[in-house]
N, C-alpha and C positions, 0 to 999 in steps of 0.2 A: 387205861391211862397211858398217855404218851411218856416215854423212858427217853432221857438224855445223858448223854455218856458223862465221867466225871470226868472235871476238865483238864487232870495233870496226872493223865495215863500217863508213862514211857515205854514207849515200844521197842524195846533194846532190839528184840530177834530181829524188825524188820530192818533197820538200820544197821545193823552189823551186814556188811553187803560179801565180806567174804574174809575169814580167816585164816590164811594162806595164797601163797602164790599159786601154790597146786593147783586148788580148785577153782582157782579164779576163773579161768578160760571156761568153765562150768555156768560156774552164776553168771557172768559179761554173756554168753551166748543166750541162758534161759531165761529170765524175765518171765517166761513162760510159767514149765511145769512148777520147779522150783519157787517162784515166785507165787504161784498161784497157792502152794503148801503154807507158804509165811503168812498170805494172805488172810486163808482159812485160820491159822494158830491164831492171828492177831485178832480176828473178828470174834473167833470167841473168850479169846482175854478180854475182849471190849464187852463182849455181851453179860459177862462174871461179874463186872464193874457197874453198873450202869445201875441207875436208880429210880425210882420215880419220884415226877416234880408236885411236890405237893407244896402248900401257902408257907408250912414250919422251913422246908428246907428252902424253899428259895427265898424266906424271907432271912435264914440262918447266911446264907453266901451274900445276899449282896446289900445287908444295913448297913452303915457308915461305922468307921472307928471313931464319930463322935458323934453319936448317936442323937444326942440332947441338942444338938443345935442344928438341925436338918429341915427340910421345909417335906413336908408329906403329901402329897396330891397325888388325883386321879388322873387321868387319859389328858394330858393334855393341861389341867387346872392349876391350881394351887398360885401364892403369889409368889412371886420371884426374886431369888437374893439376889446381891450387887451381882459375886461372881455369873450369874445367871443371865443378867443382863449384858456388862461386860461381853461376857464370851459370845450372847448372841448379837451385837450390835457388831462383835469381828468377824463373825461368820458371813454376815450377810455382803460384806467384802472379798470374798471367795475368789480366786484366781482359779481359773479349769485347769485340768492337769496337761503338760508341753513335756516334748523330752527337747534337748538344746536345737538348734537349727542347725546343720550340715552344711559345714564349708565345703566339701568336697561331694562333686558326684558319687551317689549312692548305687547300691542295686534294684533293682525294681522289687517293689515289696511281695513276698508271697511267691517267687519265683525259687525255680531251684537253687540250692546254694552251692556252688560249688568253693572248689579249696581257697582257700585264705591266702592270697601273698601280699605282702610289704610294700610292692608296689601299688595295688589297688585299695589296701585299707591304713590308711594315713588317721591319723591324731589329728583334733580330737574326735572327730568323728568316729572312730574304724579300728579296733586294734585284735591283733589276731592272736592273743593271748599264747598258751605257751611258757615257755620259761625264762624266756627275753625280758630283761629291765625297760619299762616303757621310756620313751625318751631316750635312748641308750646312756643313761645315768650309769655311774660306777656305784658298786654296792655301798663303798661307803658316803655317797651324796642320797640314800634311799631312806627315809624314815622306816622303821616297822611299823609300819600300821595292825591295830589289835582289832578284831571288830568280834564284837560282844552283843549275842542276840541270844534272844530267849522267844517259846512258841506258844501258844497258844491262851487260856484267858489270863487274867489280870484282875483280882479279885484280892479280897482279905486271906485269902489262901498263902499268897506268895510276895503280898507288899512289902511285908519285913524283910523278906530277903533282898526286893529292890533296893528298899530303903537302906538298909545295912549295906551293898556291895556300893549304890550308886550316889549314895545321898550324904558321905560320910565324913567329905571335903576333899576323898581323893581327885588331885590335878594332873591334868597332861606336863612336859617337861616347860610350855608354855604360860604357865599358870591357869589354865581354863580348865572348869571339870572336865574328866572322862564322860564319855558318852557310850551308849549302845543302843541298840536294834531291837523292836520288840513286835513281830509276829502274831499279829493278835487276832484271834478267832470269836465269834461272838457269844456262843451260848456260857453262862454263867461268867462274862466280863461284867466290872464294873466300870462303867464310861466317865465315872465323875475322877478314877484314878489313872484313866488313860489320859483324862485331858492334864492332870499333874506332871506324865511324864510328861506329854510332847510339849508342856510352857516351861519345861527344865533343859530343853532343846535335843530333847533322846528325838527316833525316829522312828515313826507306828508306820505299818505295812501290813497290807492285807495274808490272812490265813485261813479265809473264804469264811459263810456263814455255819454250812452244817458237820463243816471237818470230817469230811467225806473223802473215799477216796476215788481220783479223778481219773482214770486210765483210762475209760472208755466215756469221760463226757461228750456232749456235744460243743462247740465253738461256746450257743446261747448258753448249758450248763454250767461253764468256767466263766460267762458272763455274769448268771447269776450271783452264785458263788464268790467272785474274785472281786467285781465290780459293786456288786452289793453290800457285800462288806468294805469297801473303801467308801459308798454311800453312809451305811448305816454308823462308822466313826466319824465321818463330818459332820452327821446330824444331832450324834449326841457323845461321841466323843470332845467335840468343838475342834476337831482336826483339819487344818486348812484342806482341802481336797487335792489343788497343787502341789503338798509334801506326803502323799499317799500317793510314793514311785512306786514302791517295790510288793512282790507277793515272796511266799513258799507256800508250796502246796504242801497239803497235810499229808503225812508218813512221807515226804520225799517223793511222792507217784504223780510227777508229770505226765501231760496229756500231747506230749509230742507239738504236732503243727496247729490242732483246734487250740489249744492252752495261748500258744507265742502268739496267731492271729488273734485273738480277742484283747492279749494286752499290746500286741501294736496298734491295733483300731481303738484302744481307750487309751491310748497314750502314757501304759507305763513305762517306765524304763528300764528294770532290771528283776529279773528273775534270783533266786537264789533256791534250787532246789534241787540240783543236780550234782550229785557224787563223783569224784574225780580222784582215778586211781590213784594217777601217775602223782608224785608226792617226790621225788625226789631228784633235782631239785624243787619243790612243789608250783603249781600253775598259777599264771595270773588269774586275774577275770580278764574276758572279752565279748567283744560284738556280737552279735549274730545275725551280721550284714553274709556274711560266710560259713561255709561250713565249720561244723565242730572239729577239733581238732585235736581230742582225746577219745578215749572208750566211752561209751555210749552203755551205765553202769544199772539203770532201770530205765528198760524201755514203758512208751516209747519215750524219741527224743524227737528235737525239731532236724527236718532236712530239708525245709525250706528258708530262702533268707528274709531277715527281719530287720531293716535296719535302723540304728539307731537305740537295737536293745543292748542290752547288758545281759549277759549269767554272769552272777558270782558264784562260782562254783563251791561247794565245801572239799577243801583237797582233805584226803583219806588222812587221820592218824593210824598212828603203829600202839597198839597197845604194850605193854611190858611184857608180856607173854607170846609177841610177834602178829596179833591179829593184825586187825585194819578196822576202821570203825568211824563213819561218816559225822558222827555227832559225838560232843566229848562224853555224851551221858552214855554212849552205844557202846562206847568199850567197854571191857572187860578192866571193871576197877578195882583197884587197890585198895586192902582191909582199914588201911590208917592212916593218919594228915603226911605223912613224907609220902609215901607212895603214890598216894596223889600229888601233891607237888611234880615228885619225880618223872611222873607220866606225862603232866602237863607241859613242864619246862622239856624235855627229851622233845618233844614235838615241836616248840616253841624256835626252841635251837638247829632245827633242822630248817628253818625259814629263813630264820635271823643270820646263819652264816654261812649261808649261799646266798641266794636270789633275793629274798627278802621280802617275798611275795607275804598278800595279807595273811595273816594267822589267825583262824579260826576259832573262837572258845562258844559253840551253839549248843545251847541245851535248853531243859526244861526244866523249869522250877522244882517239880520234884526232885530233884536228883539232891538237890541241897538241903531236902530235911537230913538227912544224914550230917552229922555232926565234922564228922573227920574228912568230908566232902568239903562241906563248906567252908573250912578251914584250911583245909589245901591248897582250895581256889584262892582264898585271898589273901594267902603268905605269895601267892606267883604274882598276885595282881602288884601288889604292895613291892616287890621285889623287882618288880621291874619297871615300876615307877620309880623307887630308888636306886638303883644301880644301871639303868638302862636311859641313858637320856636322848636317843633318839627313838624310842619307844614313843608311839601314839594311840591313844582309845578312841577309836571314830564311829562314825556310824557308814551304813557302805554307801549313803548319797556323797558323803564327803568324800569315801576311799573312790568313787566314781570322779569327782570333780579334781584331786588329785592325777590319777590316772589319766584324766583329760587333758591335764597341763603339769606335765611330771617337774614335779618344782625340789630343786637340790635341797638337804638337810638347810645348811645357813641360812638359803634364803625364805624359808615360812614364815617368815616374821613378816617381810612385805606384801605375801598375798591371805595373811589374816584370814586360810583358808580352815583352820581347825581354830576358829579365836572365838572372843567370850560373850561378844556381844547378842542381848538379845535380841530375837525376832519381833521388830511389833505388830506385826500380823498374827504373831499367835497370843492365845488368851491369857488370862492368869491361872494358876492351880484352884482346881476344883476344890474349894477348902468346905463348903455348904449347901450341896448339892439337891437336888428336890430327890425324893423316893419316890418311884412313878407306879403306880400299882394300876397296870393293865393288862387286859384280858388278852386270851387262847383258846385254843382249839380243848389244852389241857388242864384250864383254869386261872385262877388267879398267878399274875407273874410279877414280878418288880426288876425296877430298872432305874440303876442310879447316874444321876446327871446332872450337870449344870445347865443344860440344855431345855426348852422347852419340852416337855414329855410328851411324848411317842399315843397318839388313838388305840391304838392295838400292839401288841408285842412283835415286833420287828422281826421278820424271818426272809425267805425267798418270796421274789416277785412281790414285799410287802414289807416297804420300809417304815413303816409304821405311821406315816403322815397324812 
């Protein structure tokens, strides 16, 4: 019987990238041996975890929280609610995925990249990221931008938690909800609660099909993988395909120049999977028309140029204890609701009064069963909605489009770039979704959607249509 991993592992080991300066120069050089040991730990924490799929559990993960009013069909059948319809009549309006058009000459794609200067990568096209305020803004014309993502599925697992952080009324200082980023991988997702976020104007991003890890793919591998899963959310996610820019690779393990060429030939735009020591002043995001132009923290990395992409890099927090910790779930946490606060905001502040580059809150849904977790986060969230009024909750296409056109505090109000209006290209929330009960390799499976149901269970090279 085929075994699938459970979906809200956290793999603190691998993600703590080093704690200390000491040893740093250790981990930044080995990727290697060192890496290969984390490797090993984590494959068999995963293997401890892992369950098999039988009809009880998979019909236990992915039935509706309102169970009594659902439409149940096989491969394809069943009749169709409004929302069903709806969503497929915006689908079939589908825009391809574009990254913006380049004002300025570029470098040839796929060619070496060498170093970054100011005169050859101009805005918006080009920015060589760094600790420099884009647009030479003065810090206090800079909003904080907050960008809040979460990885991996999307399920009755962790909806209450969305629901509770994102769904509660809390607003940006403009009155428009907060928004975040949400990493979504496919096995055990429910698609009828992805299409909820992205008609609530959050931002879904590929986090490949088998959450695998990617170090020695091939180009077509991370093709699979990356581009598959940006297929398999527009088909029954109801995800315009044009707002599936961004990836992370799972556990952080970039695939170097195969990884960036497969998402410049599909036309994504921006990466977020790359750890970034240097924290103090902390890094912007930038291009990668040009070389990188920090430590290179899990090889590989790209050394070829790509232009037109984006890294959003996760710049490193300092734990309370002095680690360093790429994810806020990676560090070393605090036993109680102040400590975590304290953690948070100590980070928070080290953004907001310097450079003011974005500030990171990435984690995974588990880390918030914990009570005094959850609680911590949202006395910071809450806290700097009210006492921070030039604090913003984006998602990182917005903190990209910002970055493109570095727009002083005062003036956001004229380019209604973080404002409230909705998309009407995208659908409405998935409130009645079909339950698709379609076959595998491994048996009976289910899949919920507003979407027309899926012939076969969606995997690689098999999007299920």
């Amino acid at each position: 019987m085929v075994q699938i991993p459970n979906p809200d592992i956290v793999l603190n080991d691998f993600q703590r990238i080093s704690t200390n300066r000491n040893d740093s120069d250790v981990q930044k050089r080995s990727k290697i041996p060192e890496y290969r040991q984390v490797t090993t730990r984590l494959n068999s924490t995963t293997n401890s975890l892992i369950q098999p799929v039988t009809t009880t559990t998979a019909t236990r993960l992915s039935h509706a929280r309102h169970l009594g009013s659902h439409h149940r069909s096989g491969g394809g059948g069943g009749n169709k609610s409004t929302s069903t319809m709806n969503s497929t009549r915006i689908a079939k309006n589908l825009q391809m995925p574009s990254r913006p058009v380049p004002v300025f000459k570029t470098p040839e794609p796929f060619s070496n990249a060498i170093k970054c200067s100011e005169h050859l990568c101009k805005l918006p096209d080009c920015f060589c990221g760094g600790t420099e305020i884009p647009g030479g803004l003065s810090v206090k014309d800079v909003p904080q931008l907050v960008l809040i993502s979460f990885d991996d599925a999307v399920n009755d697992i962790n909806w209450h938690i969305y629901e509770e952080l994102l769904n509660s009324g809390r607003s940006n200082p403009n009155g428009c909800p907060i928004k975040a980023t949400f990493y979504v991988s496919h096995e055990w997702t429910d698609y009828s609660q992805v299409q909820t976020l992205y008609s609530r104007g959050h931002e879904i991003a590929s986090h490949s099909i088998t959450h695998s890890f990617g170090e020695s793919y091939t180009r077509q591998q991370w093709h699979k993988e990356i581009n598959g899963q940006r297929e398999i959310l527009q088909l029954y996610g109801g995800v315009n395909k044009a707002d599936i820019r961004g990836m992370r690779a799972p556990f952080l393990q970039g695939g170097g120049n195969k990884q960036f060429e497969m998402l410049h030939e599909e036309n994504f735009t921006y990466d977020s999977s790359m750890p970034v020591f240097e924290n103090s002043p902390p890094f912007w995001p930038y291009t990668l028309d040009y070389a990188i132009n920090h430590e290179c923290m899990i090889a590989p990395c790209p050394t070829k140029s790509f232009p037109g992409l984006w890294e959003i890099g996760l710049v490193m927090w300092q734990d309370l204890r002095g680690g360093r910790c790429s994810m806020g779930d990676a560090c070393s946490n605090p036993s109680d609701e102040n400590g975590v606060y304290e953690l948070i905001m100590k980070n928070f502040k080290r953004h907001y009064n310097s450079n003011r580059a974005p500030f990171g809150l990435y984690y995974h849904s588990a880390w918030f069963n914990s009570e005094h977790h959850r609680t911590g986060f949202i006395r910071v969230i809450d806290d700097l909605l009210t006492y921070y009024k030039d604090v913003y909750f984006v998602t990182k296409w917005e903190l990209i489009q910002w970055i493109r056109n570095p727009t002083p505090l005062k003036e956001l109000y004229r380019v209604n770039l973080f404002g409230c209006a909705r998309d009407p290209h995208r659908p409405p929330p998935c409130l009645h979704p079909n339950i698709c009960n379609v076959g595998s390799n491994s048996g009976a499976r289910f899949l919920k959607t507003c979407q027309p149901c899926p012939k076969r269970y969606p995997w690689l090279d098999d999007n299920g249509q």
